[in-house]
N, C-alpha and C positions, 0 to 999 in steps of 0.2 A: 504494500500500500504506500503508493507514493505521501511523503508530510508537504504538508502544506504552512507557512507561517502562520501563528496563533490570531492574527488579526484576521486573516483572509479566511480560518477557516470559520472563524466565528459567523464572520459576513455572508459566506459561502450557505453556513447554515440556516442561518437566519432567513437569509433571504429561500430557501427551497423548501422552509415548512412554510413561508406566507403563500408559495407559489403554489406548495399542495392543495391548503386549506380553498384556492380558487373553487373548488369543486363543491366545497363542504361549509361555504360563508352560511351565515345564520344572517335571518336583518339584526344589524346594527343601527344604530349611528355613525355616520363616516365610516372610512374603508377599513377593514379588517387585518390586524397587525396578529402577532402571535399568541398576545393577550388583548383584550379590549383594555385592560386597566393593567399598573406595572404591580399590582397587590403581589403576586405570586410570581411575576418572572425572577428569571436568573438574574445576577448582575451583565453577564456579558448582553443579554437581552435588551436588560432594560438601555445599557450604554449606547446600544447601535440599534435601538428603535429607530431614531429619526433617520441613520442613515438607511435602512432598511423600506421607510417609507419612499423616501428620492429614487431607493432601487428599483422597487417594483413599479414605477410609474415610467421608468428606461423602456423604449422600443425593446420589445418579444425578442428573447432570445428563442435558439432551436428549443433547448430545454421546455421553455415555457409555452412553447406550441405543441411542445408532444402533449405536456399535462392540461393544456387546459380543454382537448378535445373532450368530449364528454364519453365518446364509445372506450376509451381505451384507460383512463385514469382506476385505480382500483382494481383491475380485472386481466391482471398478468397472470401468463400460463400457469403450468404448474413448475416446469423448468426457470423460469425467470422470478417467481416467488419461494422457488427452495435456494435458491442463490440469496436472496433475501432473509429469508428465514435464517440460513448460515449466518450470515453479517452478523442480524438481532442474537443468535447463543454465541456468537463468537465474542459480542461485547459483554457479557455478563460472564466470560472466563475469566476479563485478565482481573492482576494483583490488586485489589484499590478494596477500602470500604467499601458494606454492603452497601449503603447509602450511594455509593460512587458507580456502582456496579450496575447499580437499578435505574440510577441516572441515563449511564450510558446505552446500555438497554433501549430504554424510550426515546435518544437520541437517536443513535441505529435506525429506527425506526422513521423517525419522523424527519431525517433529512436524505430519504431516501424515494429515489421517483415515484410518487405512485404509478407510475405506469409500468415501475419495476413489482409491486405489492397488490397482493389480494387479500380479501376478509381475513384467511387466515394469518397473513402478518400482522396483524392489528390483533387477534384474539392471543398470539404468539407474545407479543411485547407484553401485554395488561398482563399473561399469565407466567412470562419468568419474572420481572419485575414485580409483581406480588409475592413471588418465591425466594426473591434475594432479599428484597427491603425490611428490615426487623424494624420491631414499633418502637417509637421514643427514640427515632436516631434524629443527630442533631444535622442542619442542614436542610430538616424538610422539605420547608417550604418552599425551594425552588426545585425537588424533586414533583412537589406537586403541582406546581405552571404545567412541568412537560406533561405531566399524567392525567389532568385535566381537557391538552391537546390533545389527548390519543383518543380520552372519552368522547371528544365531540367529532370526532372521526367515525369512531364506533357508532355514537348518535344516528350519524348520516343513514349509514349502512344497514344499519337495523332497523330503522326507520322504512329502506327501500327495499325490506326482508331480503338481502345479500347473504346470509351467513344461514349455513346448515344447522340442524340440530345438535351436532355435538360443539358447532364453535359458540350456539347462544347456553350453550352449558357452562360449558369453557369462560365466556365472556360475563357470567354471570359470578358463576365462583370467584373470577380474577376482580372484577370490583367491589364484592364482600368483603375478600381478602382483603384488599386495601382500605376498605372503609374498617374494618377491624383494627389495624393496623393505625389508622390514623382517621379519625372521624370528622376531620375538615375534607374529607373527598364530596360529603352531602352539605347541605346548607345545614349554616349552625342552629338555627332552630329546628331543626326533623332533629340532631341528635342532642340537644337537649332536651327536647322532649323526650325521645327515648329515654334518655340521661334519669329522668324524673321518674319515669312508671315503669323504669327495668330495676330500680330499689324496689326487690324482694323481700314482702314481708316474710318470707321463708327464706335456707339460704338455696333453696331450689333453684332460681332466677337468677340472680347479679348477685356474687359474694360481693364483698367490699366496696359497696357504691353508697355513695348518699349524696340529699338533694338541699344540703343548706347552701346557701346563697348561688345557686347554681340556678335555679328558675327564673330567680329575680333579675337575672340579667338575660334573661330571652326577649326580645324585641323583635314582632313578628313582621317588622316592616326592613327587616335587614336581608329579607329574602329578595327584595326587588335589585340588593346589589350583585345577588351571585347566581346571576343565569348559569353558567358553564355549570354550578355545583347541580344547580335545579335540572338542568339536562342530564345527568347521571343518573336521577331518579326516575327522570321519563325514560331514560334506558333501559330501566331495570325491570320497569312497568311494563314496556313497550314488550321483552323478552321474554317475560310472565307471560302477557297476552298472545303470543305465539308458541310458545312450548303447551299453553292451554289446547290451543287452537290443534297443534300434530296431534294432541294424544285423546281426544274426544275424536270418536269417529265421525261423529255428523260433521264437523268443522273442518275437518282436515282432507278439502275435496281434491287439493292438488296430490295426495298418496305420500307428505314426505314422511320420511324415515321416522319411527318415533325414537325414546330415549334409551338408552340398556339401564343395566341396573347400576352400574359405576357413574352414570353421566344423571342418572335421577338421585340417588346419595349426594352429588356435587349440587343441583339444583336446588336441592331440599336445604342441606346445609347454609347454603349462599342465602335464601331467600330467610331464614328465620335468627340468621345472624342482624341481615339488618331489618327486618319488622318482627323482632321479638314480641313476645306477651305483653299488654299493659296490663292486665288483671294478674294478679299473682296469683298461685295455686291456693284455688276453693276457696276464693275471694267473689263477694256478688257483684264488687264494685272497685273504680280504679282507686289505685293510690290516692290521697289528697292530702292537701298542703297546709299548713296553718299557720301567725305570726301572730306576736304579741307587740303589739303598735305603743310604740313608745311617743307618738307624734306625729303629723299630720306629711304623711306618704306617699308620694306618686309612683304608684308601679305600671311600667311602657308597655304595650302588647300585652300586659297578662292577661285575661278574664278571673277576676277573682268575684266571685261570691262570699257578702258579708253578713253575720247573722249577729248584731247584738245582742252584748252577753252581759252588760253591766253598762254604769255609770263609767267606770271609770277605762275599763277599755274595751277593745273588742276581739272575735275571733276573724280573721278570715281564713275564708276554705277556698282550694282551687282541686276543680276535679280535672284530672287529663282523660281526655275522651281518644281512644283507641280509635282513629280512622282507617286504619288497614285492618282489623281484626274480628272475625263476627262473632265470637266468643262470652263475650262477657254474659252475665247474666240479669243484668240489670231487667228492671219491670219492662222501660221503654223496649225489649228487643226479647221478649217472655217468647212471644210467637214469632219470631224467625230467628231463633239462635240455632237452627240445624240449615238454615237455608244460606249456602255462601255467595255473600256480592260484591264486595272487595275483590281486585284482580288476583291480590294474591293468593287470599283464599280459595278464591276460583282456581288455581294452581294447585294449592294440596289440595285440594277436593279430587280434580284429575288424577293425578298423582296416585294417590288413595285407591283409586279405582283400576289404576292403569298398570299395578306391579301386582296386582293379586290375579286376574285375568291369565287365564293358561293360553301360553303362547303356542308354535306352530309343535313343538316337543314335547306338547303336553305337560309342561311346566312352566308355574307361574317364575314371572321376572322376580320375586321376594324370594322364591324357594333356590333361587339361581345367586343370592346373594352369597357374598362371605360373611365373617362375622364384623370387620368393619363397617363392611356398608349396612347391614342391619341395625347395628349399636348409632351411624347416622342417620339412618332415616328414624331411628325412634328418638335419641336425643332432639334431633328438628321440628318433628310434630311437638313435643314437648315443651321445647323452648319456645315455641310458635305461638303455642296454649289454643293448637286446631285439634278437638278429639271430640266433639260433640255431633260431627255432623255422621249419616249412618254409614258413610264412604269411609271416613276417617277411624271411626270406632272398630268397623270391620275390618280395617287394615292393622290396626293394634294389637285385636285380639289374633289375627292369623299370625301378624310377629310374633305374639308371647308366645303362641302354641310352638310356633316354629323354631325358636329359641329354646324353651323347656326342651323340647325332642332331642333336637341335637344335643343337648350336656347330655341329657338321660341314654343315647345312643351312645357317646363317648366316654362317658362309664362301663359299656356293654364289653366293649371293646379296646379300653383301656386307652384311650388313643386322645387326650386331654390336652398336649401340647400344642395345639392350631387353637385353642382358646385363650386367649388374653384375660386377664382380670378388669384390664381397660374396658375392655366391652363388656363383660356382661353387669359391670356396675354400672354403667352408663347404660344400659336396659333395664336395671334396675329400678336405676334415680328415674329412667324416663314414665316407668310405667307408674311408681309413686309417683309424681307430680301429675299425672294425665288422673288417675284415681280419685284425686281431690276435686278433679271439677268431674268427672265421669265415674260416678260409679259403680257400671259397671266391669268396670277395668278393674275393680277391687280385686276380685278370684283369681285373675292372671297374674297380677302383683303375689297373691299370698302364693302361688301356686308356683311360679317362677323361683321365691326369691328361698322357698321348701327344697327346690330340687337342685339349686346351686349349693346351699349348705349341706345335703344329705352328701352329694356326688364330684363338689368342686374342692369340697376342703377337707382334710385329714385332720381331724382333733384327736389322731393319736403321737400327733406329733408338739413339741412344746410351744414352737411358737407356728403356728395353721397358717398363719398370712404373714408372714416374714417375706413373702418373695412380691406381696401388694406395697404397691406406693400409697405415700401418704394419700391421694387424692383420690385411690379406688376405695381405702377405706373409711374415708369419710361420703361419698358419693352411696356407697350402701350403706352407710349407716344413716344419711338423708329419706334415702326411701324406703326405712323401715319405718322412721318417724312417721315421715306421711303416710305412710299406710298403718299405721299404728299395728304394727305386730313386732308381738315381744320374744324373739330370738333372741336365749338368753346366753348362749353358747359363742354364735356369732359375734352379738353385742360385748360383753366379755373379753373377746381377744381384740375388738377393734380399739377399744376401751385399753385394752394394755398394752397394746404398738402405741397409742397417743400418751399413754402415762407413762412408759418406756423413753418416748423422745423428751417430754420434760426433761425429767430426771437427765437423760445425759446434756441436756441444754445444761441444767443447774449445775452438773458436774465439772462441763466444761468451766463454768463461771470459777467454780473453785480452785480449779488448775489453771486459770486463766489463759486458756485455747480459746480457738475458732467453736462455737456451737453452731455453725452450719450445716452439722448432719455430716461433720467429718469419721465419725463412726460408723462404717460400714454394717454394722450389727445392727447398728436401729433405723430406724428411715427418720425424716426429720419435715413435722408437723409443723406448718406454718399458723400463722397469729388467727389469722382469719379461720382457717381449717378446727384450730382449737375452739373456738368460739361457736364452729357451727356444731361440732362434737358434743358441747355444752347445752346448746339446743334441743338437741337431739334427747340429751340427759333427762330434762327438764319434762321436754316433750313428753317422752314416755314414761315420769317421774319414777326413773332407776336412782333407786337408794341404796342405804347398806344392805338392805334387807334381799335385795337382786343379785347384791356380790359387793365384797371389798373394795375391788377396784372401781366400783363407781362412785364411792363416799373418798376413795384415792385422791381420783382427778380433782373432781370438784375442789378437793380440798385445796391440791396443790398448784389450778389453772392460776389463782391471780398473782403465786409469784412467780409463775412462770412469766407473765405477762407483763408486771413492774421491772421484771429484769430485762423483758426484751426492750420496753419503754427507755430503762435507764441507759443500755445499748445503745439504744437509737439516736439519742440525745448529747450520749458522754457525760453526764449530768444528773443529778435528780432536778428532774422539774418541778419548779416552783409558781411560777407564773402563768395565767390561763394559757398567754402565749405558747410557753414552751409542750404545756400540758398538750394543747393541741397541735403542735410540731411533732410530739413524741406518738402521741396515734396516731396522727396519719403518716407517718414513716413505718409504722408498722401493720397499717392496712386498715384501722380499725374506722370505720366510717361509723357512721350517727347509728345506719342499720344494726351493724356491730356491736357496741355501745348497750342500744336499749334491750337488744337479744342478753347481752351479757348479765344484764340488772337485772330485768326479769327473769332471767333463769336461776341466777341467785337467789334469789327471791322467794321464787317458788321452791327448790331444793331446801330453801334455810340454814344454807352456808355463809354466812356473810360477819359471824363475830369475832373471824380472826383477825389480826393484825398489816396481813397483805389485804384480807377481803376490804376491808377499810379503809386503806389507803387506793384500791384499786377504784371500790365506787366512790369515794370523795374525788377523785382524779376525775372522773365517767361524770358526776353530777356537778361538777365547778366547770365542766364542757358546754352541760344541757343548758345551766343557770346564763352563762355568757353569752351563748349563741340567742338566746330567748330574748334577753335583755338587750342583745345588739339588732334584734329588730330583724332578724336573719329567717326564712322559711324551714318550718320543720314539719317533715310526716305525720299528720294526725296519729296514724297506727303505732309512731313509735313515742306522742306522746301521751298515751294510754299507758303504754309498755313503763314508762318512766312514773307516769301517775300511778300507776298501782304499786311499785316498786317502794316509792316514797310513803304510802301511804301505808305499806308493809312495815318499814324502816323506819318510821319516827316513835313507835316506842319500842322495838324490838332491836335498834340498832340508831339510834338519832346522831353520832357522832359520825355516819356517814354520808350524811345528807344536810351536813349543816354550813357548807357554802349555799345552799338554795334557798335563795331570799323568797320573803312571803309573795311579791309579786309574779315570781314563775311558779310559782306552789300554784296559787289563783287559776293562772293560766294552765296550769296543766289537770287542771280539777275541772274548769270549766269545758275544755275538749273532749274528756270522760264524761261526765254529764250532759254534753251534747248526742256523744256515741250512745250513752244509756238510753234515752229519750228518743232515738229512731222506731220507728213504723216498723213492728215485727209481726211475721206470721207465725199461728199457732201451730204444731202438728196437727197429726190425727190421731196419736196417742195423748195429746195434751190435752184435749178435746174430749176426748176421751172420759179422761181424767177430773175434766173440769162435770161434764154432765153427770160425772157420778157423785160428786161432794152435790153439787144441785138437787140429786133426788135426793141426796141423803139430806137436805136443808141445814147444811155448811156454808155460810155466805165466805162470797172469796173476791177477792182482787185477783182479774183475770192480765195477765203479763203487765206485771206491775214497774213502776217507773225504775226500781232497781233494778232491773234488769232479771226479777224474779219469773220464773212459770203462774206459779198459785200462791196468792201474800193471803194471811189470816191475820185479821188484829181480834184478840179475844184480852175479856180481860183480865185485871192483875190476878184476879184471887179465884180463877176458875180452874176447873180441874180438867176442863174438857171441850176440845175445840169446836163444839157446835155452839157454844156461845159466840162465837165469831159476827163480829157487823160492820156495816160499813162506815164510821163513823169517823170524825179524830179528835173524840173524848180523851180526855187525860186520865180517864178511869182504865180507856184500854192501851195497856201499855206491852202486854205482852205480843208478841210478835212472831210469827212461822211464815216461813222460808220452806213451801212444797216444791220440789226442784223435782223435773221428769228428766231423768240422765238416760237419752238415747245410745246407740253403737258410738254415735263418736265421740263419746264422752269417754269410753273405755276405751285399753287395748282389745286387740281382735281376738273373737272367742275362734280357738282351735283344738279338736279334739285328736286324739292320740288313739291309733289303731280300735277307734270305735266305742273308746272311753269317754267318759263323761271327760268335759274339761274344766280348772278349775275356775272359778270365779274369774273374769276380766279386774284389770286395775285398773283406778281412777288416771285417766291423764293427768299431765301437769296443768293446763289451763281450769280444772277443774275443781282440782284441789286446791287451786289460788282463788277463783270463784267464790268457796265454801269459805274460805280463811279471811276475803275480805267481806264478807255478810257478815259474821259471826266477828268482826271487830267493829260493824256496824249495829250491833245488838241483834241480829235475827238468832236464831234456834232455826236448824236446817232439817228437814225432813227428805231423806233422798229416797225418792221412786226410781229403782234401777230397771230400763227393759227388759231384764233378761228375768226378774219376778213378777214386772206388770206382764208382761206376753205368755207367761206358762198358760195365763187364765184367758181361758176360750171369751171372746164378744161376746157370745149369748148367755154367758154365765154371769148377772148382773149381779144376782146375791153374794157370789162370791168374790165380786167387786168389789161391794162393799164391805164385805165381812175382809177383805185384804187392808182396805183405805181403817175401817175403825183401827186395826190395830197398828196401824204405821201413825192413824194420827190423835188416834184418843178422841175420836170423837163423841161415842157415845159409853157407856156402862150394859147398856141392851140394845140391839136392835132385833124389831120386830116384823118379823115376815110376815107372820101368819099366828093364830093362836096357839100351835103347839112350837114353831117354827123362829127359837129366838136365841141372837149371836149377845154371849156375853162377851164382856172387854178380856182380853186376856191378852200380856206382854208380849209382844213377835220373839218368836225364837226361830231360829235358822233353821231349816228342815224343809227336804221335799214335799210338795203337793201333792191333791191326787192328780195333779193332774200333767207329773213329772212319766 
């Protein structure tokens, strides 16, 4: 390759990507340089604009007459674009940073004739350069000028359907990839908003994200600056709309090629990286937003909803409404949440339908997968949060079956080495998170995650998952939670590979080594991963009573976590400042945070001397951020309200940076939550028409967020003195709470044995705890004693209700036919 001088070649370049883009102008204003605006050029770009403009207005060179005919630009053979293709991997060999690499790449590319290039040199560029470019490299921004010009190349093309079904795969993955990588590839509002409703109130969704002062700066009128970004998105759309188009037969009249199963895994992936979930798993409604207004506020673009809460200040709420996603559950979309009209969803819906279909070999594209591509098409439906419609559901459960077979097959056969742990956690976590809004995905979850521990892991060895990385075992221990089943076996060793990495963290400290997981013996649990571990904990409220090592962790998570803090800093922090330097250098976002407090919380580990210093760290965060006027999660200030409300006599020295005025405010956002529009079951209902005939007056879903409230009074023995009143005679107070399935873990029986009792979750047993610090006496109706008794059996309805709630001394049926009171004791029915 002959060199050319550094001035000339720049000029050379500059001037034959303006000469390309002749084919591919967009209206502007005025003529069309490399950038419309120098936001994102390179320097040598920006320097030799003007001369660049004088150039292309010089009388036609030959060059510029070959490119600007319309038949031949783009549409080189396949001889003169594999010459091309060379160029583009030859420049992504040589020695430079990946940044430099990736650079070059899209240069190769873009100053190269289009008359020499076809679709596929353009799907070729976007997909090494997404392969080389690592995220957070410095230098970006003028890798992203050229990456921008490739896209609006690509635009054209796809636009004038030029590209086959494997390069609009190809082209789709390649700008996922980069918007993963760097999320200024879309307009900064689409991924701030993402930004805002992929904070998972689970850590199912987004570990480590949060949305303080992140909304507040969205300004929806800053889209009108970034055509080029907003063209990526029509791209994307545009490519949806046709990969829909091949794989529906009615639409696909021209006969093209549809997708395989590695180019539908790329597609699925691509498309749920960038239109993730906004509803978190088994959530009815999106994330939203709250501040406590210190003063008279103007927020740009937001739409905020404000609902006065007092004199003295107010709450506002911002709901993110999911426009790609037909998922949610909200009332407005009750009747067409199976019906998909979003492009994208129109895509997994196809999709969905289009891998489970027996092809011309009598087997479906799903049964033709390997285990990666399976572990992505579920992880994408997943992260997507598409499993409601009957295309979608159907395609899940034929995964799960199709996943369970093969472990169960390769047990048969001893033959386990082509299975990853990678993947089938990630089938796991995916079919837990899909469960929570579907459940009929339940059974496939329990039934899956049975047959990986019976046939995947050897518990006659000392440590079973020594050879999982941190991330598979935390990924199934995520979707046990959500699925609420208590593998206590499983749970147990994941539990002591994570209590294991502590302890050599803390060890290192003491030898004062690297604690990176320089010990090959332990794997090494990151901050975030601990924290979700801890949820997990909480979730399925494992104590000492589950095993040692769960009263371990707990014990020892928060000095694991003030030494990674004091690590991070070099320092003990002192100052809010540093306080919040020192989490977010260790990953711990606001999500983080309030998961961490409320699981303390709920566990009732919190009066040791690190528990202490970790939540006064955690609460002198929340108290600042409140008071600085900064946006926080409703969900997560619940999490922190009940926490507090735990902590101020069972632990007040940790929660005594938090001044009364964020107390207020986070009392008043609970109070708000309490006070929502709830629907009754048809066991509650149930419930409620049976205290009615029994003439028990009742508060039907009372403002605590009660099932069945009785106020009887002080000095009565028996709760059919209950009335509606709010005399100061009646002071006594019951709390009838109807605990359905998801209030337990999953009832499972053992080779056709009865199983034992379900245990309360953690949300439920904090429920009870913070009633009973508000004076109620709690009455629990568990389904699994209300449902032994048949519907038509009312008498024994009530003869169940007298003695759970002391209503009567007799009840009379009939003249010979009459229920004395007698104490419940624990004993089968007849009608066990």
């Amino acid at each position: 390759m002959r060199i050319l001088p550094g001035a000339l070649v720049s000029l050379m370049l500059t001037t034959r990507v303006e000469q390309a883009f002749t084919l591919t102008t967009f209206p502007t204003s005025g003529s069309r340089t490399i950038r419309s605006t120098t936001q994102n050029a390179s320097p040598n770009y920006t320097r030799l604009h003007s001369t660049v403009e004088k150039t292309v207005t010089q009388p036609a060179t030959p060059l510029k007459k070959r490119i600007t005919q319309p038949g031949k630009a783009w549409r080189a053979n396949y001889q003169r674009s594999s010459k091309t293709q060379k160029k583009i991997k030859l420049a992504g060999k040589q020695r430079a940073s990946p940044i430099v690499r990736a650079s070059s790449v899209i240069r190769a590319f873009l100053t190269t004739d289009p008359v020499l290039c076809n679709p596929s040199n353009v799907v070729c560029a976007l997909t090494l350069s997404a392969k080389i470019v690592p995220k957070n490299a410095q230098r970006r921004h003028e890798f992203r000028g050229l990456l921008h010009d490739t896209c609006d190349i690509l635009h054209r093309l796809v636009k004038k359907r030029r590209l086959n079904t494997r390069q609009l795969a190809n082209a789709a993955w390649a700008l996922a990839k980069h918007y993963s990588n760097d999320e200024l590839v879309l307009p900064p509002s689409f991924h701030e908003k993402n930004f805002v409703a992929a904070s998972d109130g689970s850590y199912a969704d987004a570990p480590g994200k949060s949305t303080v002062s992140i909304a507040e700066r969205l300004d929806l009128k800053e889209d009108e600056k970034y055509q080029t970004e907003r063209r990526v998105l029509e791209t994307l759309d545009e490519i949806a709309h046709q990969l829909t188009e091949i794989m529906t037969p009615e639409t696909n009249l021209n006969g093209r090629k549809g997708m395989n199963e590695v180019e539908l895994a790329m597609v699925c992936w691509a498309y749920s990286v960038v239109y993730p979930r906004h509803v978190p798993a088994g959530w009815e409604l999106p994330p939203r937003v709250g501040q406590m207004e210190t003063g008279d506020q103007v927020k740009s673009g937001v739409k905020l909803l404000k609902h006065q809460m007092g004199d003295e200040d107010e709450i506002i709420f911002e709901t993110i409404q999911d426009s790609g996603s037909d998922c949610s559950s909200t009332s407005q979309r009750k009747e067409e949440e199976f019906r998909p009209t979003s492009t994208v969803d129109k895509l997994f819906d196809a999709m969905a339908k289009s891998v489970v279909i027996p092809q011309s070999n009598g087997r479906s594209m799903l049964q033709q997968c390997d285990w990666k591509e399976i572990s992505t098409i579920a992880w994408s439906f997943a992260n997507r949060g598409y499993c409601k419609s009957s295309a979608a559901l159907n395609l899940i459960l034929n995964l799960a079956d199709l996943a369970t077979a093969r472990i169960e097959k390769s047990s048969w056969f001893e033959d386990k080495e082509d299975i990853l742990p990678r993947d089938v956690t990630e089938i796991a976590w995916a079919l837990g998170v899909m469960q929570s809004d579907n459940h009929n995905l339940s059974d496939s979850l329990d039934h899956f995650t049975s047959v990986v521990n019976d046939n995947l892991i050897d518990y006659s060895l000392d440590r079973p998952l020594e050879h999982w990385k941190s991330a598979d075992c935390v990924q199934m221990a995520i979707a046990l939670g959500h699925g609420r089943l208590d593998r206590k076996h499983l749970l147990l060793h994941i539990f002591s590979e994570a209590l294991a990495s502590m302890r050599e963290s803390l060890a290192a400290k003491d030898k004062k080594i690297s604690q990176d997981g320089s010990n090959e013996n332990f794997k090494f649990f990151g901050d975030v991963e601990l924290v979700a571990l801890l949820w997990v904990q909480a979730r399925l409220y494992l104590t000492v009573e589950s095993g040692q090592v769960f009263d371990d962790f707990v014990e020892l998570i928060p000095q694991a976590l003030l030494y990674r803090m004091h690590m991070a800093n070099d320092a003990s922090s002192k100052s809010v400042e540093e306080i919040q330097q020192s989490l977010q250098r260790i990953h711990l976002g606001q999500q983080e945070q309030a998961n961490l407090v409320w699981s303390m919380a709920v566990l009732e580990k919190h009066n040791s001397r690190q528990a202490v210093d970790l939540l006064r760290n955690i609460f002198t965060v929340c108290a600042a951020t409140c008071k600085q006027g900064n946006l926080i999660r409703l969900e997560h200030a619940h999490q922190f309200w009940q926490s507090i409300f735990i902590l101020e006599e069972e632990c007040p020295e940790a929660i005594e940076t938090v001044d009364a005025e964020t107390r207020q405010f986070l009392k008043k956002t609970w109070e708000q939550e309490k006070s929502r529009q709830k629907t009754s079951s048809a066991r509650h209902l149930a419930l409620s028409e049976t205290l009615n005939f029994m003439g028990v007056k009742h508060y039907n879903e009372h403002d605590e967020d009660i099932d069945l409230a009785l106020v009887i009074r002080s000095d009565s023995k028996w709760t059919n003195s209950a009335e509606h009143t709010d005399s100061m005679e009646y002071t006594q107070r019951v709390a009838v709470e109807f605990d359905g399935p998801t209030h337990f873990t999953k009832l499972k029986s053992i080779n056709g044995q009865k199983a034992d009792p379900p245990r309360a979750l953690g949300h439920t047993v904090l429920k009870y705890k913070l009633l009973k610090k508000q004076g109620w006496t709690i009455v629990r109706i568990p389904f699994y004693e209300f449902d032994r008794i048949p519907f038509w059996a009312s008498m024994e309805r009530q003869r169940y209700l007298q003695r759970k709630l002391k209503t009567h001394a007799n009840l009379k049926f009939s003249v010979v036919d009459i229920s004395e009171y007698k104490a419940p004791v624990p004993k089968d029915s007849r009608f066990d």
